[in-house]
C-alpha positions as CSV (number, residue, x, y, z in Angstrom):
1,X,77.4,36.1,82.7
2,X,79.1,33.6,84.6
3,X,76.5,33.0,87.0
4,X,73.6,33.0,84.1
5,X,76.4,30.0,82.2
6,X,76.1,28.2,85.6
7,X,72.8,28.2,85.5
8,X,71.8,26.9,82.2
9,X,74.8,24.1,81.8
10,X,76.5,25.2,79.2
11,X,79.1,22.5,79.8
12,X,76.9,20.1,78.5
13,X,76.2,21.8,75.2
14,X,78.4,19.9,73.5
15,X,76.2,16.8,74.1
16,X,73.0,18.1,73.7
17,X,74.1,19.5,70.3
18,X,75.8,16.1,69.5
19,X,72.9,13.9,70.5
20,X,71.0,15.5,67.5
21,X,73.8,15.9,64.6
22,X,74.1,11.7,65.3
23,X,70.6,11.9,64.5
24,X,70.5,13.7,61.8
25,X,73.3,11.7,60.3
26,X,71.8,8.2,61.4
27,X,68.8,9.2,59.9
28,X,70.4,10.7,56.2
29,X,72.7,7.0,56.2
30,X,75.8,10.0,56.8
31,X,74.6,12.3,54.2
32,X,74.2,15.8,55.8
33,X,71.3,17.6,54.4
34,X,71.4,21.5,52.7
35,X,70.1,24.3,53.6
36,X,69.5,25.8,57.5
37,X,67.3,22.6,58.7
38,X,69.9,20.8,60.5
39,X,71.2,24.0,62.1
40,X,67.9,24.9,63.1
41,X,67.2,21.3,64.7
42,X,70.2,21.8,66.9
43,X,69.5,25.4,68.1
44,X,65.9,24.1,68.9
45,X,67.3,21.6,71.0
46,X,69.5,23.3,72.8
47,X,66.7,25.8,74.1
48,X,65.2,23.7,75.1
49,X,67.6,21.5,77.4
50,X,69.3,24.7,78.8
51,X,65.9,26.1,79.5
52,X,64.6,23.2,81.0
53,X,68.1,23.6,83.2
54,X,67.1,26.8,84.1
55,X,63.8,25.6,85.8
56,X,65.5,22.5,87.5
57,X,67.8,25.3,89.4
58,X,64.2,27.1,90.0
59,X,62.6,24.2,91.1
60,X,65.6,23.0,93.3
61,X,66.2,26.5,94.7
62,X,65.2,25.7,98.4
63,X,66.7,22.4,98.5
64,X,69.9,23.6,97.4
65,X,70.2,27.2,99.5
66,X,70.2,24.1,102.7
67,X,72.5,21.4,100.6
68,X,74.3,23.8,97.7
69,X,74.7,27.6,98.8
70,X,77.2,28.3,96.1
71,X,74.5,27.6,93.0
72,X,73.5,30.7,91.4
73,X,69.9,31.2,92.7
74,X,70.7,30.6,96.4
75,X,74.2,33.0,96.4
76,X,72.2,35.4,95.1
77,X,73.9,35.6,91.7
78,X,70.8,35.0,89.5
79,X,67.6,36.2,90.8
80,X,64.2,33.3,91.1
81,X,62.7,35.2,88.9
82,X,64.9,36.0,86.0
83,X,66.0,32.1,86.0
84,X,62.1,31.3,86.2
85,X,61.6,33.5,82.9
86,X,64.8,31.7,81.1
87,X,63.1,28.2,82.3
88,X,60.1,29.4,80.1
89,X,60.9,31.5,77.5
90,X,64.0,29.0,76.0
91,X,62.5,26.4,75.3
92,X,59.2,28.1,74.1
93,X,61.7,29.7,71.2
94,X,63.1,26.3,71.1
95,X,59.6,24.9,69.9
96,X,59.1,28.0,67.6
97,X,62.5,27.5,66.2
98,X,61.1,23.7,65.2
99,X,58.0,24.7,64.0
100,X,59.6,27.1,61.4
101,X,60.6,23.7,59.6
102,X,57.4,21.5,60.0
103,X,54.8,21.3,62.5
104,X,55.2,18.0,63.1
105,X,58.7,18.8,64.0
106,X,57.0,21.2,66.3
107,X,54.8,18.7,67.6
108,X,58.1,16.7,68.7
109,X,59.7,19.4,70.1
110,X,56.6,20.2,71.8
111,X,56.2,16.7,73.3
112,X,60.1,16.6,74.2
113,X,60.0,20.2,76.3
114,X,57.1,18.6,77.7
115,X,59.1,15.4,79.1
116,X,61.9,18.2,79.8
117,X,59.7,20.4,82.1
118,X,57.4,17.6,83.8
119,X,60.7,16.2,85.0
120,X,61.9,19.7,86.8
121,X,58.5,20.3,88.0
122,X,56.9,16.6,89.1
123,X,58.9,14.2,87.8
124,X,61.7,13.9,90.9
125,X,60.1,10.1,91.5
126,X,62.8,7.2,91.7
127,X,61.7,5.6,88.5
128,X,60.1,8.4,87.0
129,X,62.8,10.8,87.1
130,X,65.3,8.4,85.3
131,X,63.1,7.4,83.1
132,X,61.6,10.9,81.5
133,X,65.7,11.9,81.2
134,X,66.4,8.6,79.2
135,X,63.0,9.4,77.2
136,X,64.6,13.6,76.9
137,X,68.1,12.4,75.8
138,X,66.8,9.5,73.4
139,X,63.8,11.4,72.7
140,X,66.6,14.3,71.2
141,X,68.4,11.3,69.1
142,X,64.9,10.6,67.6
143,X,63.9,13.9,65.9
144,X,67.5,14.4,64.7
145,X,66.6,11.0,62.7
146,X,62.9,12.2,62.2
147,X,64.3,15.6,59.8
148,X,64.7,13.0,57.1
149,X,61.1,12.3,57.1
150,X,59.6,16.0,56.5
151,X,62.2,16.5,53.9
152,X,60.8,16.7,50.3
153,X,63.2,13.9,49.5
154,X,61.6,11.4,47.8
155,X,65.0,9.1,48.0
156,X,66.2,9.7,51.7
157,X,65.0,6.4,53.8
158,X,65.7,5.4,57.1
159,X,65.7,1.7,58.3
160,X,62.7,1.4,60.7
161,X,64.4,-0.8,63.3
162,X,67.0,1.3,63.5
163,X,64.8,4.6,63.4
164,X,63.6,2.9,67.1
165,X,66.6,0.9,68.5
166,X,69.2,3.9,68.1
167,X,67.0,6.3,70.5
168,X,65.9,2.9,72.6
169,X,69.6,2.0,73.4
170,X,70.9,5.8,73.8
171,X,67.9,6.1,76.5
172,X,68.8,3.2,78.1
173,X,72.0,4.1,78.9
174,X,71.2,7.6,80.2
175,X,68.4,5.7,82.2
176,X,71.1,3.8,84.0
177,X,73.2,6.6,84.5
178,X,70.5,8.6,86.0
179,X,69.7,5.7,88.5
180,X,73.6,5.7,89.3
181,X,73.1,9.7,89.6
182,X,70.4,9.0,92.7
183,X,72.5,6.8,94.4
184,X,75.2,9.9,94.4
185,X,72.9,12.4,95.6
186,X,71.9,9.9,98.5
187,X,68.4,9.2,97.2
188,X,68.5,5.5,96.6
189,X,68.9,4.0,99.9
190,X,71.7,1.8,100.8
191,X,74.4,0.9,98.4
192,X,75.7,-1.9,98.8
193,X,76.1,-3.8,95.3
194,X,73.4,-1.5,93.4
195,X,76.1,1.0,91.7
196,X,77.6,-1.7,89.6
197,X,74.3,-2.9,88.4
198,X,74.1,0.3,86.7
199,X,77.5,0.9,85.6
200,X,77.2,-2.7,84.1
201,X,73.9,-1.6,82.1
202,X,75.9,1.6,80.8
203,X,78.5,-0.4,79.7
204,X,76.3,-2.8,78.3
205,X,74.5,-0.1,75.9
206,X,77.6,1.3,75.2
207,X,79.4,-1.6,74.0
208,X,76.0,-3.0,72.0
209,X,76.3,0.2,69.4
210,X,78.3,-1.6,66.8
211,X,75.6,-3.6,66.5
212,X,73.3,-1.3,65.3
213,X,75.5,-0.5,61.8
214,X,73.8,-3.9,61.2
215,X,70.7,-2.0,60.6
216,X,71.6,0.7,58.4
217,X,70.6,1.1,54.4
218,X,74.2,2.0,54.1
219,X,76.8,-0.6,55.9
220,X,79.1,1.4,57.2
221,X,82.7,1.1,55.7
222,X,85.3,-1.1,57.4
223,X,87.1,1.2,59.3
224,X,84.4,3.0,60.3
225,X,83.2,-0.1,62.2
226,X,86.0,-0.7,63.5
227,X,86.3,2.7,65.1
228,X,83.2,2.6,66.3
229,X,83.5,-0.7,67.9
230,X,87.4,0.2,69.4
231,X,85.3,3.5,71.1
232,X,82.6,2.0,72.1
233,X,84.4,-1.0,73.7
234,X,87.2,1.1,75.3
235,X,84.6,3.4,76.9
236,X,82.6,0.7,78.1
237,X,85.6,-1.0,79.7
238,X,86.9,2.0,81.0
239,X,83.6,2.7,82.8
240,X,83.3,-0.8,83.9
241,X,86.6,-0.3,86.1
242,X,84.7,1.8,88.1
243,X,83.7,-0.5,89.8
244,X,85.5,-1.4,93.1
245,X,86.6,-4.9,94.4
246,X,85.2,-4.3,98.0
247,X,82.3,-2.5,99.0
248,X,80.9,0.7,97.6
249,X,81.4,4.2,99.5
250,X,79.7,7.8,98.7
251,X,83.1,8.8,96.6
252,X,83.0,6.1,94.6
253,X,79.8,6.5,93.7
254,X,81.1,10.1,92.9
255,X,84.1,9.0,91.3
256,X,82.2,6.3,88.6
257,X,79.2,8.9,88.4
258,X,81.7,11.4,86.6
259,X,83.2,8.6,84.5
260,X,79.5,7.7,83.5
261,X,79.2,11.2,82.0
262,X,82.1,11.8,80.4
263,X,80.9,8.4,78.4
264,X,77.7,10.5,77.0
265,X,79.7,11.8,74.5
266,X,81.4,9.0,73.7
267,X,78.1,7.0,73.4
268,X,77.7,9.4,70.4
269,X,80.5,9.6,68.6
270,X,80.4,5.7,68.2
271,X,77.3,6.3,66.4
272,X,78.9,9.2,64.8
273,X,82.2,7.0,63.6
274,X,79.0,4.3,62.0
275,X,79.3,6.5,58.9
276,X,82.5,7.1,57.0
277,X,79.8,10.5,55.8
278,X,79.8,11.1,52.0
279,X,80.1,14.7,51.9
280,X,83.1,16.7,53.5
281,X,80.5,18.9,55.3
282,X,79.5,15.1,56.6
283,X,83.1,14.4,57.7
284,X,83.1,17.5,59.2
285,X,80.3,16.9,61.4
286,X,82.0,13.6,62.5
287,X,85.0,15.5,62.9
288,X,83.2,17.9,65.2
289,X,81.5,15.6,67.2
290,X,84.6,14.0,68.2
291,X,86.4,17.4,69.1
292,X,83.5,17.5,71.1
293,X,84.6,14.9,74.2
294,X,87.6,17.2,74.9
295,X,86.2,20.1,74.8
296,X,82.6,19.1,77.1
297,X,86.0,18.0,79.6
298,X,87.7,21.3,79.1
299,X,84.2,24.0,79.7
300,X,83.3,21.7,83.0
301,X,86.3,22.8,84.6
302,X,84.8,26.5,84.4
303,X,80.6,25.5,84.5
304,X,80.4,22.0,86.7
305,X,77.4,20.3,85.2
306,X,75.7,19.9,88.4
């Protein structure tokens, strides 16, 4: 069971779930909908992520019985073919679990495994890989937002720029630290003064979210604002210190590659804190996705995320 909690990730579940509760909030201006739609939307989405996970391992099995003997494939833990058969069959229930809401809903999740699997299968390229995980991650922020719009709710709205710049920004970020995430695994040529570029341009997205309560149909309440923009800002700076004063070396590449995502989760609770919620089940959620950051830190002690 250990081996097979390896292999999928489930250290990161806590951000995949997260990254589509924000959206679902974002998108219902911090109301959280009834009924089992929301639930559904998150249980799709982690299928799908963890199933995609599955395949990377698949995909990477040879490289890693020469580079990492210890994953679960090459030890012999988990067998090629059983994590092959995960790879698949996850996110395939993660689409049907979608498409029991809306098939247009199913036509995202569709297109998102899609992104997902193309990435563990072709998409290793050194802009291509970075940029079908920022289009994954933001691309999971979107439908979250897009439940609102296969309601039958004839009041529930969504401000358009912000239905585009909240995803937009969120993939940006994961872009950058997915180009940071090369340079660790020794794929992005020389260092020199690349790492900061994008450490700076995670920072930078992280620190712009404050901004986007600009753009909601609902302002966001004072403090809520204001904790948004003290977590935002804090993360951002503490990422930013990263960065060394002399030249770059393989483990601190490591060292601000871990910082950059144990920010994920921070990136979205910001967004989270945006809406004071105006429901307790809302609070809740906000609540929740907080609790979150400590306990992603606490289940990668046990299940490394890569």
């Amino acid at each position: 069971m250990l081996a097979i909690a390896r292999l999928l990730r489930l250290s990161l579940a806590p951000t995949v779930a997260a990254d589509v509760v924000v959206g679902i909030l974002l998108g219902h201006a911090g109301r959280w909908p009834d009924g089992k739609a929301p639930w559904l939307l998150v249980g799709a989405s982690l299928l799908i992520y963890h199933g995609a996970m599955a395949l990377n391992d698949w995909a990477d099995r040879e490289e890693d019985a020469r580079t990492r003997p210890g994953r679960p494939i090459p030890s012999g833990a988990v067998s090629p073919g059983t994590a092959r058969g995960v790879g698949w069959i996850l996110p395939a229930l993660g689409v049907a679990l979608a498409g029991s809401i809306s098939w247009q809903l199913a036509v995202g999740y569709s297109l998102l495994t899609a992104c997902a699997l193309t990435y563990d299968l072709r998409g290793r390229g050194p802009l291509r890989g970075p940029l079908l995980l920022g289009l994954c991650r933001g691309g999971n922020l979107a439908l979250g937002m897009a439940l609102v719009w296969v309601e039958d709710d004839p009041g529930a709205s969504i401000a358009p720029l912000l239905g585009v710049l909240a995803p937009i920004l969120y993939a940006a970020f994961i872009v950058c630290v997915s180009f940071l995430g090369r340079l660790e695994d020794g794929q992005g040529g020389s260092l020199q003064h690349r790492p900061a570029r994008y450490v700076r341009g995670a920072a930078a997205a992280l620190c712009a979210t404050p901004a986007l309560g600009l753009l909601m149909t609902s302002p966001p309440t004072k403090w809520a604002w204001t904790a948004c923009t003290g977590l935002s800002v804090a993360s951002g700076l503490w990422l930013l210190n990263a960065i060394p004063k002399g030249d770059w070396t393989p483990a601190l590449v490591r060292q601000a590659m871990g910082r950059a995502l144990r920010s994920t989760l921070p990136f979205t609770a910001s967004l989270a804190l945006l809406h004071s919620g105006d429901s307790i089940v809302a609070r809740w959620v906000v609540l929740g996705v907080l609790a979150a950051v400590p306990l992603s830190h606490a289940l990668r002690r046990v299940l490394p995320p890569s």
